[in-house]
C-alpha positions as CSV (number, residue, x, y, z in Angstrom):
1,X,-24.4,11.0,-140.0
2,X,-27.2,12.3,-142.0
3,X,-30.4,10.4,-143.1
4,X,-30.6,7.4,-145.8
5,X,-33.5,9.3,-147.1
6,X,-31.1,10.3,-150.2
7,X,-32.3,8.9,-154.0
8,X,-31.0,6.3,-155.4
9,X,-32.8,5.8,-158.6
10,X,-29.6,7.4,-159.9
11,X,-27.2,4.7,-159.1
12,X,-26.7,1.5,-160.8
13,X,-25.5,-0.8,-157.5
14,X,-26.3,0.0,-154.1
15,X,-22.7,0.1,-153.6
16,X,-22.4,3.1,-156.1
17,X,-24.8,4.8,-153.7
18,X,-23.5,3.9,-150.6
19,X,-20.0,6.2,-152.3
20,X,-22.0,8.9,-153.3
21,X,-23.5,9.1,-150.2
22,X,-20.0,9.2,-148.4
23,X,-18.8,11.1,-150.8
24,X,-21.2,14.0,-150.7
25,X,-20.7,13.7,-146.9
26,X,-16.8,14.3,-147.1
27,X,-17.2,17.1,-149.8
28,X,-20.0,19.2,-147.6
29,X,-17.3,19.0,-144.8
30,X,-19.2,16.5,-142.8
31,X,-16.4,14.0,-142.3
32,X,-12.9,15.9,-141.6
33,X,-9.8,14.3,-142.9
34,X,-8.6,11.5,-140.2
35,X,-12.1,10.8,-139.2
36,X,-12.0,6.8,-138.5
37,X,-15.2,5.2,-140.9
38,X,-16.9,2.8,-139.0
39,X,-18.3,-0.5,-140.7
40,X,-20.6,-1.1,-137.2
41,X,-22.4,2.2,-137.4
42,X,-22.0,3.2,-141.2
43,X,-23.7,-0.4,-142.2
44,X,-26.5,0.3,-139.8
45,X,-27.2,3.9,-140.5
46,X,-27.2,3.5,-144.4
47,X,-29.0,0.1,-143.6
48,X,-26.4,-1.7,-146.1
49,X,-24.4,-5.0,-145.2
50,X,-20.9,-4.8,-144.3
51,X,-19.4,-6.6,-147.3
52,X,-21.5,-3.5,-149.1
53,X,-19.8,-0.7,-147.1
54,X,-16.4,-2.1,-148.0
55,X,-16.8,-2.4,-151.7
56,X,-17.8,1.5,-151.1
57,X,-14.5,2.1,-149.6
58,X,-12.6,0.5,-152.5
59,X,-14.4,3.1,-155.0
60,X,-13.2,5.7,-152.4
61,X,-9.6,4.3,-151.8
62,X,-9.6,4.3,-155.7
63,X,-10.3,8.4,-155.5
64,X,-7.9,8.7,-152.8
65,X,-11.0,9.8,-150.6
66,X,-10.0,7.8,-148.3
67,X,-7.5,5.4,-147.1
68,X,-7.0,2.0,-145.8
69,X,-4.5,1.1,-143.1
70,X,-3.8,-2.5,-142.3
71,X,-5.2,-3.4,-139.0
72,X,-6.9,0.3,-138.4
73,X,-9.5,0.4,-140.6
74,X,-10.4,3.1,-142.9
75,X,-9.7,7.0,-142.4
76,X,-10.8,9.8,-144.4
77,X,-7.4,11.0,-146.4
78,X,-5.4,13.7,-145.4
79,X,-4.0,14.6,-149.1
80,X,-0.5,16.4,-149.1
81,X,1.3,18.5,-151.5
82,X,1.4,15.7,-154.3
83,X,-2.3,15.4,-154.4
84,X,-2.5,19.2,-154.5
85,X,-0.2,19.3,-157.4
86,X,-2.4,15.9,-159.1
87,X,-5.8,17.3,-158.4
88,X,-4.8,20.9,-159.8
89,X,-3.1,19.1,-163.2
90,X,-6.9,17.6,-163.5
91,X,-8.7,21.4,-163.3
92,X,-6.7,23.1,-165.3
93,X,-7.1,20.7,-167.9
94,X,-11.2,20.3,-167.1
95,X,-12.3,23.5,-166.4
96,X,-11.2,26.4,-168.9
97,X,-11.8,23.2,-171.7
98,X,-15.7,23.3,-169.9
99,X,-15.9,27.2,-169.9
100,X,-14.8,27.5,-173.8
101,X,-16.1,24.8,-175.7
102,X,-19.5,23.6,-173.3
103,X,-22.7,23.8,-174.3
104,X,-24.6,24.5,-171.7
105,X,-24.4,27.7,-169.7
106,X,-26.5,28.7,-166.8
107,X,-26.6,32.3,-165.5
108,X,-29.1,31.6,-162.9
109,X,-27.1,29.1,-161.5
110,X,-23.9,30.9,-161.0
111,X,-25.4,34.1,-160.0
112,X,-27.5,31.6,-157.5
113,X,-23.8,30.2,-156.2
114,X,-22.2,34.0,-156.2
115,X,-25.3,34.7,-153.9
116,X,-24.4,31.8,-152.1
117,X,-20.8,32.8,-151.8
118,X,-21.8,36.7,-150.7
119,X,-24.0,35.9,-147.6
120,X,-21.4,33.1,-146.5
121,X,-18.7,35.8,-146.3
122,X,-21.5,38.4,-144.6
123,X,-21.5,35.7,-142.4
124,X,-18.3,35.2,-141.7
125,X,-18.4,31.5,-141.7
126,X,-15.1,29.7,-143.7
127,X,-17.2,26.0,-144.3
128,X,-20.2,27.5,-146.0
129,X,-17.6,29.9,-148.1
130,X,-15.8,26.8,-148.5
131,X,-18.6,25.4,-150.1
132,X,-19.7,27.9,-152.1
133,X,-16.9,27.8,-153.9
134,X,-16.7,24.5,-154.6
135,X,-20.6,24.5,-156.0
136,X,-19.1,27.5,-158.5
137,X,-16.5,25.2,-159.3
138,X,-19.3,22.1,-159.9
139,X,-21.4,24.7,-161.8
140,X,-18.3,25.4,-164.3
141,X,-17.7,21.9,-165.2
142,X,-22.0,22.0,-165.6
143,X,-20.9,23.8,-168.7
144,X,-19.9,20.7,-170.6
145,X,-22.9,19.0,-170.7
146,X,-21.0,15.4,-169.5
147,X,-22.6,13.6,-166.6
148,X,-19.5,11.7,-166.5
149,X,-17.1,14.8,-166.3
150,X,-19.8,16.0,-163.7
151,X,-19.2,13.1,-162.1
152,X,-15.2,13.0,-161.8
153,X,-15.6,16.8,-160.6
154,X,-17.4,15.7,-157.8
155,X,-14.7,13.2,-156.9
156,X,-12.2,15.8,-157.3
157,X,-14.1,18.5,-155.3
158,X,-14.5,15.9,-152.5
159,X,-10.7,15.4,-152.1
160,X,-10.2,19.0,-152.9
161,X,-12.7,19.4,-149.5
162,X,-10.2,17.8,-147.6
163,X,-7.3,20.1,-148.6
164,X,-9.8,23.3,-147.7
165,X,-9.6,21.8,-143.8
166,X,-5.9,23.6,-143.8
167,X,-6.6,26.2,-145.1
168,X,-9.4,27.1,-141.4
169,X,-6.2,29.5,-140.9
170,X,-6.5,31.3,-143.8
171,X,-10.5,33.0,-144.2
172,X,-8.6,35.3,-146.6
173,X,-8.1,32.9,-149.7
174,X,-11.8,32.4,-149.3
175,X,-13.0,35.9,-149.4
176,X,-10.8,36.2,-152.7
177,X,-12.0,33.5,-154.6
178,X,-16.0,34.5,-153.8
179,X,-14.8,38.2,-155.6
180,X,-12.9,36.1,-158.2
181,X,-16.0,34.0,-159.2
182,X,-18.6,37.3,-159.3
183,X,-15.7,38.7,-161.9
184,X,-15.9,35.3,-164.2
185,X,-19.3,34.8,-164.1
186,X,-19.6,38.8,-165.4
187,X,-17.4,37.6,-168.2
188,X,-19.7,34.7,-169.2
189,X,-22.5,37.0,-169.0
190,X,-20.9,39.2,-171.6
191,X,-19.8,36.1,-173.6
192,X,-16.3,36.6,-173.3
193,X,-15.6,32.3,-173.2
194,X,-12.0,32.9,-174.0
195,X,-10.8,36.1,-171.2
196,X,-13.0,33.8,-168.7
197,X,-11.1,30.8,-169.2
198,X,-7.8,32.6,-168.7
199,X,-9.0,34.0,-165.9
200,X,-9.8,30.9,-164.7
201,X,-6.6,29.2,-165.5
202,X,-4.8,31.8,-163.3
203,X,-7.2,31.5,-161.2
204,X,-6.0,27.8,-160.4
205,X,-2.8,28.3,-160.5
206,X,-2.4,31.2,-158.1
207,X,-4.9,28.9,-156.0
208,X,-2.2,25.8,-156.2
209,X,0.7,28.1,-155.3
210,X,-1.5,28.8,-152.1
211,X,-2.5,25.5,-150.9
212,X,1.5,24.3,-151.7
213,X,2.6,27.3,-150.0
214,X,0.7,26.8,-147.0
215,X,1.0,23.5,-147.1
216,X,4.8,23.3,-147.0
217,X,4.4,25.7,-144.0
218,X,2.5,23.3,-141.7
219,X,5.1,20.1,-142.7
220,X,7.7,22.3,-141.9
221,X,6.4,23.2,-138.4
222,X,5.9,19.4,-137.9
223,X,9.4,18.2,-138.7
């Protein structure tokens, strides 16, 4: 489960840290969805109380991170095609707004990620692609200068980590959006803000279409 070793001069409440430490955990892929949290071994690995733990679970409930079920315990969430729809409503409206109207733009940090992204696909490995894009995603919402819209990325990239888990069966979508991202980030470097935030908004959208697509495949082959 990792090490408590992580800071937490940045947190107001150990409880706030205890939720950024689970949530970092279900965003780098480290918890799948369905995975059963533990109070016994959580509370003794992050060295917190019990009582502690659970007010970290309401945060993450609250993000639909994860979910409670009466007389089971808590579950890392397996979002659906409504969350899709709810999280992608959220990026279209807080990323291209990031991308033309932010103040703070760092090249070295997206070409950093885009280098990221390119020796994950030489690699061939879908989880570290996976989270390449979502650090080019955390790097665009950077742009605004707002630790608090920083902060509601993050929550958004963590459920949006979950969604990723069905799409193991697709490597393809992957490999397009690492290409995608080299293209934008070219268009910031030019400062063309306005053609990179169109991009970007088709970007999203032909990512939604995707996930829903897929999606509705796999609930179909359930019924």
């Amino acid at each position: 489960m990792g090490d408590i070793s992580a800071d937490r001069a940045g947190h107001v409440t150990t409880t706030a840290w205890v939720a950024a430490v689970l949530r970092s955990r279900i965003a780098a892929g480290d918890l799948p969805p369905g995975t059963k949290l533990s109070e016994q071994q959580l509370a003794a690995s992050l060295q917190v109380s019990r009582n502690t733990l659970r007010e970290a679970f309401t945060i993450l409930a609250s993000e639909s991170i994860v979910t409670r079920y009466p007389n089971r315990g808590v579950f890392v969430a397996s979002p659906g095609t409504g969350a899709v729809r709810e999280i992608y409503q959220m990026r279209r409206i807080l990323e291209p707004a990031a991308v033309l109207w932010g103040p703070e733009l760092d090249l070295a940090r997206f070409d950093a990620v885009i280098r990221e992204g390119e020796e994950a696909k030489s690699r061939g490995s879908i989880p570290d692609m996976a989270t390449a894009n979502q650090n080019f995603h955390q790097t665009v919402v950077s742009m605004s200068g707002s630790p608090h819209l920083q902060q509601a990325m993050r929550c958004l990239l963590a459920e949006m980590r979950l969604v990723f888990h069905a799409m193991s069966t697709k490597p393809d979508s992957h490999i397009r959006y690492a290409d995608e991202n080299a293209v934008f980030v070219e268009l910031l470097r030019a400062g063309r803000r306005s053609e990179a935030a169109h991009a970007l908004r088709g970007y999203l959208d032909a990512a939604e279409a995707d996930l829903l697509e897929h999606l509705e495949s796999l609930e179909q082959l359930r019924i």
